[in-house]
C-alpha positions as CSV (number, residue, x, y, z in Angstrom):
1,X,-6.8,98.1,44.5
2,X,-10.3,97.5,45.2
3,X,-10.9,94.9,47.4
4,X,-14.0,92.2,48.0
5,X,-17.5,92.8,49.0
6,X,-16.8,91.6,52.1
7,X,-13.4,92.3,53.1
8,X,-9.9,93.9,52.0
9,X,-7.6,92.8,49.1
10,X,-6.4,90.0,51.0
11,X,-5.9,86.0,51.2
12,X,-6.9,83.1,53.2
13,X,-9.9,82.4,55.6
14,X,-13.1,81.3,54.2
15,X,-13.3,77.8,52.9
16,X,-14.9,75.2,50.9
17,X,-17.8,73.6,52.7
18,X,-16.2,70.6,54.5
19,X,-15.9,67.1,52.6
20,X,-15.4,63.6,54.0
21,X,-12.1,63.3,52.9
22,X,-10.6,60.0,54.6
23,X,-13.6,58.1,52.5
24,X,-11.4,55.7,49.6
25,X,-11.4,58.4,47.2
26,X,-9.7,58.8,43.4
27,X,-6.9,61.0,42.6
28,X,-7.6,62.1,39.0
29,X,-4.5,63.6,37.2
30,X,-5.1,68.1,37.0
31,X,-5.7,69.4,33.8
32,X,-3.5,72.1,34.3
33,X,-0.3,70.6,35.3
34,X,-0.3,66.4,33.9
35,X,1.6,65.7,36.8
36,X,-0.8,67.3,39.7
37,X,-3.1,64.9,41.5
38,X,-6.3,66.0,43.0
39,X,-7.0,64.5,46.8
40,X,-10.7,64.4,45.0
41,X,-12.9,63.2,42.4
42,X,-15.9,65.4,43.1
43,X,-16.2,67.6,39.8
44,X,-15.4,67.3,36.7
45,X,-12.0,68.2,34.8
46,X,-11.5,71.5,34.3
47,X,-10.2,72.7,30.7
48,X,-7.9,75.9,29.9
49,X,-10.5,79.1,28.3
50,X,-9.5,79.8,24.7
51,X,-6.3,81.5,23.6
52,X,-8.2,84.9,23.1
53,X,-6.1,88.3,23.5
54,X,-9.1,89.7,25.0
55,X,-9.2,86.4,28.0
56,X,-5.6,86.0,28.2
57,X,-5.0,90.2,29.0
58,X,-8.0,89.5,32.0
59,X,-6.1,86.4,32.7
60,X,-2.9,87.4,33.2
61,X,-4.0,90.7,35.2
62,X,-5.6,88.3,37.7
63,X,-2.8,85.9,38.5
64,X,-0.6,88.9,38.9
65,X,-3.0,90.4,41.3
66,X,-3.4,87.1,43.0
67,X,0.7,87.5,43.5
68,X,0.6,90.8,44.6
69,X,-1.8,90.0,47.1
70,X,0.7,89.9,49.8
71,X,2.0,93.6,48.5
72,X,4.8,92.7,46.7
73,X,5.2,89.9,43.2
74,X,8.3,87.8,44.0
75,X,10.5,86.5,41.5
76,X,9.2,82.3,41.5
77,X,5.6,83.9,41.0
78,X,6.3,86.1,38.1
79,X,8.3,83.4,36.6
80,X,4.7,80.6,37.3
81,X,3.2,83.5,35.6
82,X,4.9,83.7,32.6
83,X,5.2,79.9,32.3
84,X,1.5,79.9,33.0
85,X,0.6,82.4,30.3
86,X,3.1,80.5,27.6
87,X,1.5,77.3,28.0
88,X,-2.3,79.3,27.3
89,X,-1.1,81.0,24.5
90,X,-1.4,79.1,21.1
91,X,1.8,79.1,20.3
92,X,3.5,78.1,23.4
93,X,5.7,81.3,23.5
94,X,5.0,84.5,25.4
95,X,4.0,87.1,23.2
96,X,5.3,91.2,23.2
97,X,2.2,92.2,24.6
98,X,1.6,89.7,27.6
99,X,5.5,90.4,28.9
100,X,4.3,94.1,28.4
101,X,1.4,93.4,30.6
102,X,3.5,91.7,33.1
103,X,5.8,94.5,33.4
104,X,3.6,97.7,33.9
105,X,0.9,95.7,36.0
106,X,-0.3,97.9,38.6
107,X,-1.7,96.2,41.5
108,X,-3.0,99.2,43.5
109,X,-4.9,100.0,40.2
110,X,-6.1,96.2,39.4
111,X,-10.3,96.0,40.1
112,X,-11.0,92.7,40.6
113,X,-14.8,93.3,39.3
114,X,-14.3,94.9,36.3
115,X,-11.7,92.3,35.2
116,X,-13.9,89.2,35.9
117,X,-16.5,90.7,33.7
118,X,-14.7,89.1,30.9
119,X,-14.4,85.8,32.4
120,X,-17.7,85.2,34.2
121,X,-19.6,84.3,30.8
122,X,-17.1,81.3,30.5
123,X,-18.4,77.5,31.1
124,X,-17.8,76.3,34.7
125,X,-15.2,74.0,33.9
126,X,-13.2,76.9,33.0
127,X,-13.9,78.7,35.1
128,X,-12.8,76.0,37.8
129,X,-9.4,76.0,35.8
130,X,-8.7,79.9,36.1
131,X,-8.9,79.1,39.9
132,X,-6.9,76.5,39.4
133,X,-4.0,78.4,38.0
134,X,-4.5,80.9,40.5
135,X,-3.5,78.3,43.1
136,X,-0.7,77.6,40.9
137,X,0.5,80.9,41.4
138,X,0.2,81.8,45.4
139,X,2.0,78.3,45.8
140,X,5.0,79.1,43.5
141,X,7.0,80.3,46.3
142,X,6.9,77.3,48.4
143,X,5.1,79.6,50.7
144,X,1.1,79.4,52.1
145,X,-0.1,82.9,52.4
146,X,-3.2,83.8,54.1
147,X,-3.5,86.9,51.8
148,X,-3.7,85.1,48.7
149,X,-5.8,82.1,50.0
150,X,-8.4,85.2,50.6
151,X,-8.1,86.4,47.3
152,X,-8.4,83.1,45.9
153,X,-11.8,82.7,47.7
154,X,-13.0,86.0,46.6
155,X,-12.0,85.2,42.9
156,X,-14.1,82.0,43.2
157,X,-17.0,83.6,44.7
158,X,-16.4,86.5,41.8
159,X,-16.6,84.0,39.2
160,X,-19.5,82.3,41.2
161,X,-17.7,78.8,41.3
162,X,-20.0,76.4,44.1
163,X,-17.9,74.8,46.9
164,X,-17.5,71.3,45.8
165,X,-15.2,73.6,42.9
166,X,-12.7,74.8,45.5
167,X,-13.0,71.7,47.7
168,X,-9.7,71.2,46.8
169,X,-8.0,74.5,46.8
170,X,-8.7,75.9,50.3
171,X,-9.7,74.6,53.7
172,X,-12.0,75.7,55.9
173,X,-10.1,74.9,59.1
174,X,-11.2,74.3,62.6
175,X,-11.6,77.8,64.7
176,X,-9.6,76.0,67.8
177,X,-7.1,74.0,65.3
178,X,-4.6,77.5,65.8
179,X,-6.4,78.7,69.3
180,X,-5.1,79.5,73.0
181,X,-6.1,75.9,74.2
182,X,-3.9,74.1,71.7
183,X,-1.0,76.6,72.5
184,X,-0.9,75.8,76.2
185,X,-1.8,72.0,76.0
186,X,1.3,72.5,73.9
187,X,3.2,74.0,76.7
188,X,2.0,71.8,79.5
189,X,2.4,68.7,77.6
190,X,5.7,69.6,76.5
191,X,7.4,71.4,79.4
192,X,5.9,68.8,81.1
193,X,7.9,66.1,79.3
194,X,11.2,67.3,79.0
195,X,11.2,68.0,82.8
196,X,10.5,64.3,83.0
197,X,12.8,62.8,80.2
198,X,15.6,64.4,80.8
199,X,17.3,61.9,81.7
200,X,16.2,59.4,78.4
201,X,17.6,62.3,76.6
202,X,20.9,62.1,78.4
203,X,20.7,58.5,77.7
204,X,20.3,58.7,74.2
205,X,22.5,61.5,73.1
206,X,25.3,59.4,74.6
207,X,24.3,56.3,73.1
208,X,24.5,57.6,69.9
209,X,27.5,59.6,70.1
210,X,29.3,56.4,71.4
211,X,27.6,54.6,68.3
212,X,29.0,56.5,65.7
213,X,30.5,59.7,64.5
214,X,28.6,62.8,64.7
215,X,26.3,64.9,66.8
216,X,24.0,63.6,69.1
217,X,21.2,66.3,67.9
218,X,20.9,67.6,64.8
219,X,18.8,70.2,62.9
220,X,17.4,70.1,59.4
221,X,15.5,72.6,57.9
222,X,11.8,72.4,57.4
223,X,8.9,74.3,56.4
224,X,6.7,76.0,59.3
225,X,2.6,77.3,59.5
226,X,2.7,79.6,56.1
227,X,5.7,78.0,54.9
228,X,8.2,79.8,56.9
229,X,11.4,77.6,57.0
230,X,12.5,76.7,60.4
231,X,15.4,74.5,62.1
232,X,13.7,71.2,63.5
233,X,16.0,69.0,66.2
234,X,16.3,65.4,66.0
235,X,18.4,63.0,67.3
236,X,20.8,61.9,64.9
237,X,20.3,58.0,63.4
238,X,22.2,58.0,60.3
239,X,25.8,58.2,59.5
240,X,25.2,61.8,57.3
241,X,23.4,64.9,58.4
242,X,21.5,65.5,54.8
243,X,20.2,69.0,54.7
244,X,20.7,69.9,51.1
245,X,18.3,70.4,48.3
246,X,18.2,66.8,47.5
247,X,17.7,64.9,50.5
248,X,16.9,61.0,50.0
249,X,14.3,59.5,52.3
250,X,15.0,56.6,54.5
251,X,13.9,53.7,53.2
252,X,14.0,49.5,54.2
253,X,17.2,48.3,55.0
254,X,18.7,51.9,54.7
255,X,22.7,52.1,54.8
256,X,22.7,54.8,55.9
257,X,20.5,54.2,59.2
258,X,22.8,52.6,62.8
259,X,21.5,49.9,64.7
260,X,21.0,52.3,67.4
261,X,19.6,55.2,64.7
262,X,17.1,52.1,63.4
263,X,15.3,51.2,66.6
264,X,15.1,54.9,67.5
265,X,13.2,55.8,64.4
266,X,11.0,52.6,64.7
267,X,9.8,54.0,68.1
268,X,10.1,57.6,66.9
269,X,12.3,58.0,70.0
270,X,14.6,60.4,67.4
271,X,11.4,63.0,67.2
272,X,11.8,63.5,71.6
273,X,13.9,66.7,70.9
274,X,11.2,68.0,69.0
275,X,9.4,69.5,72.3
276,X,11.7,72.1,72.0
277,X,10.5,73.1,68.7
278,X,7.1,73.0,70.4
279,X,8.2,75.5,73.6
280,X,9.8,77.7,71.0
281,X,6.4,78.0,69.7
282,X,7.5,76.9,66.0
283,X,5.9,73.5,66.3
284,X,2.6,71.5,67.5
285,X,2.6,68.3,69.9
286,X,0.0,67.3,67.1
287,X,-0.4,68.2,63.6
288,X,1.1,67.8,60.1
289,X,4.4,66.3,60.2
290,X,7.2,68.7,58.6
291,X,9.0,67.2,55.4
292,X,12.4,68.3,54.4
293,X,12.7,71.5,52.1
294,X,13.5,69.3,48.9
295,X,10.2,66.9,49.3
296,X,8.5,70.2,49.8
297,X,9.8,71.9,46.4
298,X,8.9,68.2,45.1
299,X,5.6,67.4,46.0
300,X,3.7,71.1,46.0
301,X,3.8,70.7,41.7
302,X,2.8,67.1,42.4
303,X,-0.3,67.6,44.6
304,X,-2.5,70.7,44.1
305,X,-3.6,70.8,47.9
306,X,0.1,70.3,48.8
307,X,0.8,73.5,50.4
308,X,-2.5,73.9,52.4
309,X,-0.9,71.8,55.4
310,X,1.3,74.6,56.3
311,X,-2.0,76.4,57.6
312,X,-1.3,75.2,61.1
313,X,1.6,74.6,62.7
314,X,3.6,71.5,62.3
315,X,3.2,68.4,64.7
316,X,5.6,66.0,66.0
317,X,2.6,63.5,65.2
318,X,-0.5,63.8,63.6
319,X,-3.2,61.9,62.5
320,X,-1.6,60.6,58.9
321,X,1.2,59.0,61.4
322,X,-1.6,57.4,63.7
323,X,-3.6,56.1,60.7
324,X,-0.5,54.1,59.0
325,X,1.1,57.0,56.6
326,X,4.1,57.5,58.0
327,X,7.6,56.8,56.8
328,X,8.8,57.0,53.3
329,X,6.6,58.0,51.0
330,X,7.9,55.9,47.8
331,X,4.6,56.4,45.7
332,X,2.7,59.3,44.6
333,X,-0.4,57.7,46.4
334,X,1.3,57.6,49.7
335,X,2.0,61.1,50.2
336,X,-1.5,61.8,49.0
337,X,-3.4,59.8,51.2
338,X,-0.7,61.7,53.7
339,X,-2.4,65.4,52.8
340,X,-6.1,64.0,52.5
341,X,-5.4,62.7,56.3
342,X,-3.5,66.6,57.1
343,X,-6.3,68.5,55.8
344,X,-9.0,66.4,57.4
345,X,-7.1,67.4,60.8
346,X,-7.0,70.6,59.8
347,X,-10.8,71.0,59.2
348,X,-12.2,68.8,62.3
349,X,-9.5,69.5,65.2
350,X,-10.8,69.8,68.7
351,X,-8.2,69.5,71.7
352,X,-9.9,65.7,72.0
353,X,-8.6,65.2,69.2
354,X,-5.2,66.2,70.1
355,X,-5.7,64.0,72.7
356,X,-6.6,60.7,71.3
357,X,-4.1,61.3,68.8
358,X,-1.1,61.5,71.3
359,X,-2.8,58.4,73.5
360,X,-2.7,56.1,70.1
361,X,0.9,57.4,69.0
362,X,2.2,56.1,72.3
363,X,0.0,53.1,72.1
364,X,-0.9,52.2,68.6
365,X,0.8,49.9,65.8
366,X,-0.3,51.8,62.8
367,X,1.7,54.8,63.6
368,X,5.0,52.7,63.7
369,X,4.3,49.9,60.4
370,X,6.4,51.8,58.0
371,X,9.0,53.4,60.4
372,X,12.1,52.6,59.0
């Protein structure tokens, strides 16, 4: 497989040119998916290129290689693939000669340059929606791979998209945001807590276990830096341990929430044994706070830019939580101005940062307004 000028078959890295994203900004619904949401209004709609056999062959042959960037096609993006291609295709079906071109796709053969050839005479908006639906595909497996965010890049720069087009569909993140500074601030600042609270801990695992029934700690799954799933602690504050595929959020007046398990989440007291998850080295003290698996499944086909927060490690606060969007997220709105606040971390992070971000979680108001 023949890679970019620049660099080897691979994804993630460079990124769109930075963009003031915590400005009050519209959410215009995608083109491509009528219930995606864009964290920006910058350029125009994009529209699908025309039903051709001669587009839709080049098509499909770069989605597929945009999936095999990694080195293998797993089974969720061959099936965004074929759902992709259907929905192109006039008739809404997949005809005998796309599935045929899905099946003996070769990726070590696949030239990137020779198959854009039949795509870079397209309009831009077009254009912007063939990247489009190549971010489609590397999110399909819940996953962020760097591999295929470097492919993406390459493809836009191949079909000479500007940045303001893929604004929205990579980040150009901060060279110390995953660096050695962060990593032992993390260690210090955590190591340095638990030796201190040790005894709140021991206060509060007791209190609740005399509360009500059930473990004092539990763990429920979440998704890590590139997706990877990982077991996050909590104290318990409910009467269940949800960890399923459907997993309701808490919201006012929850029944499900104790008296004790209410006034622990309102001080985020319940996130303390989280600094093991930072030791372990699976978690930040600051960055994008983990959702549950189910939201995750839910709201990465609801926001394009969705799965770029798992670029970084995630925090046990961040600067969403400090600027008011924390909590339940019972609108589409909330959980965007949630990303558009993640990805602005991502892109500006300095360990100041980190710093005044932990000084206004422990001091601030806005980070605790919609704990509940």
């Amino acid at each position: 497989m023949q890679g970019p000028p620049n660099g080897p078959f691979r994804r993630n890295g460079v990124e769109a040119a930075p963009t003031t994203v915590l400005e009050e900004i519209a959410a215009p619904a995608s083109s491509h998916f009528p219930r995606a949401a864009r964290l920006t209004g910058l350029r125009p709609s994009s529209v699908p290129p025309p039903p051709e056999r001669e587009l839709l062959t080049a098509l499909a042959d770069i989605l597929l290689a945009a999936a095999y960037a990694d080195g293998q096609i797993c089974h969720r993006e061959e099936r965004a693939i074929r759902r992709i291609l259907s929905r192109l295709h006039d008739d809404g079906e997949l005809p005998a000669w796309l599935e045929s071109r899905i099946v003996h796709f070769d990726g070590k053969a696949f030239d990137l340059g020779r198959t854009i050839e039949v795509l870079r005479g397209l309009p831009s908006e077009q254009r912007r929606h063939i990247a489009e639906l190549v971010r489609e595909v590397c999110d399909a497996n819940n996953a962020f791979d760097i591999a295929e965010e470097r492919y993406l890049v390459s493809l836009a720069l191949a079909l000479s998209l500007c940045a303001e087009d893929i604004a929205d569909l990579v980040v150009h993140a901060s060279t110390t945001v995953d660096g050695f500074a962060k990593r032992v601030f993390d260690i210090a600042f955590a190591g340095g807590f638990l030796a201190c609270a040790w005894p709140l801990f021991a206060f509060i695992g007791l209190a609740v276990k005399l509360e009500s029934k059930g473990p004092a700690i539990f763990k429920q799954r979440r998704y890590g830096q590139y997706g990877r799933e990982i077991e996050v602690y909590k104290f318990r504050t409910m009467r269940v341990t949800e960890d399923g595929e459907n997993v309701r959020q808490a919201t006012r007046d929850d029944p499900r929430i104790t008296r004790l398990g209410a006034f622990l989440r309102r001080t985020s007291l319940d996130e303390l044994p989280q600094f093991v998850n930072v030791l372990k080295g699976e978690m930040s003290v600051v960055g994008p706070r983990p959702h549950a698996v189910a939201h995750n499944v839910e709201y990465r086909t609801r926001i394009l830019e969705y799965m770029l927060r798992h670029k970084v490690k995630p925090g046990i606060t961040g600067l969403a939580q400090v600027n008011g969007f924390r909590g339940e997220t019972d609108t589409l709105d909330k959980m965007i101005q949630r990303v558009v606040h993640d990805l602005e971390y991502i892109r500006r992070h300095t360990l100041w940062l980190d710093i005044d971000i932990v000084v206004r979680t422990a001091l601030g108001r806005a980070a605790r307004k919609n704990a509940y």
